[in-house]
PLY file of the C-alpha trace (Angstrom):
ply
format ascii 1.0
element vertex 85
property float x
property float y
property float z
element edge 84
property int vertex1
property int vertex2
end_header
3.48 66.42 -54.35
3.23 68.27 -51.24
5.88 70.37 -49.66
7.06 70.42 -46.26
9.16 72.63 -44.45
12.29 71.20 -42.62
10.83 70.45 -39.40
7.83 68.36 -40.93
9.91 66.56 -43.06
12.32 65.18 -40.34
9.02 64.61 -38.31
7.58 62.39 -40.94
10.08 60.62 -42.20
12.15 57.59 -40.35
15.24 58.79 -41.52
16.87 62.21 -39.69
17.33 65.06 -41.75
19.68 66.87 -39.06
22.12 65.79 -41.16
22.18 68.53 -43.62
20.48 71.95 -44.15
20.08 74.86 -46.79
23.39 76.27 -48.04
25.92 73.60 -46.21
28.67 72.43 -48.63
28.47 68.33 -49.79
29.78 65.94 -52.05
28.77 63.03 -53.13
29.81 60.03 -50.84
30.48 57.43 -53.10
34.30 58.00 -52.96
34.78 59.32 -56.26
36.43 62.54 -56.66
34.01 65.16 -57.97
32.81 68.83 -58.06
31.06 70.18 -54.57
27.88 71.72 -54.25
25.79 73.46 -52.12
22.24 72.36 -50.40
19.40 74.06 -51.64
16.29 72.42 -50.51
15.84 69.44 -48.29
12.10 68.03 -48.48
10.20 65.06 -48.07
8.83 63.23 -51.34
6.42 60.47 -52.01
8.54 57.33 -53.65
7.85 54.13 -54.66
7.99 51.29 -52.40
9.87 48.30 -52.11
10.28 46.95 -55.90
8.42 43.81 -55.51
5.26 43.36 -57.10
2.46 43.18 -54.83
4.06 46.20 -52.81
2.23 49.24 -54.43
2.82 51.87 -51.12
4.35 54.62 -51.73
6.57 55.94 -48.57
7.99 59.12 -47.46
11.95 60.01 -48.07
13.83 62.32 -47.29
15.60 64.37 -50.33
18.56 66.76 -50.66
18.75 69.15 -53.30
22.06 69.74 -54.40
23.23 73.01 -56.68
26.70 71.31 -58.04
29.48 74.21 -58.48
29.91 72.72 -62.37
25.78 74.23 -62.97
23.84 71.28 -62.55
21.24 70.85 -59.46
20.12 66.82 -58.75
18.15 65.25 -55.74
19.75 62.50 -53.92
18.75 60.77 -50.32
20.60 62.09 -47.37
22.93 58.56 -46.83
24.20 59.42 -50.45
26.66 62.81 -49.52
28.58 64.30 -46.97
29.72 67.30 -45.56
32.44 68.62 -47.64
35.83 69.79 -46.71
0 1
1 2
2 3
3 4
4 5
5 6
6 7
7 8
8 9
9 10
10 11
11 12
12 13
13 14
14 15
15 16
16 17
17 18
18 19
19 20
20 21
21 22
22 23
23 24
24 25
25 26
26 27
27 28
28 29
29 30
30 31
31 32
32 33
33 34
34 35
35 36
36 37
37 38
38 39
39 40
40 41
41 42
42 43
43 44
44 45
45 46
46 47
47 48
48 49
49 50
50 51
51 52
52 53
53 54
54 55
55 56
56 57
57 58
58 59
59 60
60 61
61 62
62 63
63 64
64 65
65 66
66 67
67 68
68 69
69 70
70 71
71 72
72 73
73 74
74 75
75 76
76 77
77 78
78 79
79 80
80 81
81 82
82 83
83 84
């Protein structure tokens, strides 16, 4: 897996990553109440397609690495948090 910097990765990728940048403050936006964290990374990775069987392309998405304030760091698309409080 390749690495882009910021400006690639919003380039690439169909989805804007404007959204978010290193060391703004998110939570997850599911509605559930939860710890905050803080972005640490937000890159471009290869995925799997569609899940159907005869679709073996793998696209471009956009990822946000998140350091949670309970110790834990996860990856998660940019439609999945929000800008905390």
């Amino acid at each position: 897996m390749s690495r882009y910097n910021r400006e690639d990765a919003v380039t690439d990728h169909k989805h804007s990553g404007d959204k978010f940048k290193p060391n703004d403050r998110v939570k997850r936006s599911n509605g559930t109440s939860g710890c905050c964290g803080t972005v640490k990374d937000v890159r471009a990775e290869l995925t799997a397609g569609r899940v159907e069987p005869t679709h073996k392309e793998r696209e471009k998405h956009l990822m946000i690495t998140v350091a949670w304030d309970n110790g834990t760091i996860s990856s998660f698309s940019p439609e999945a948090l929000e800008a905390a409080k």
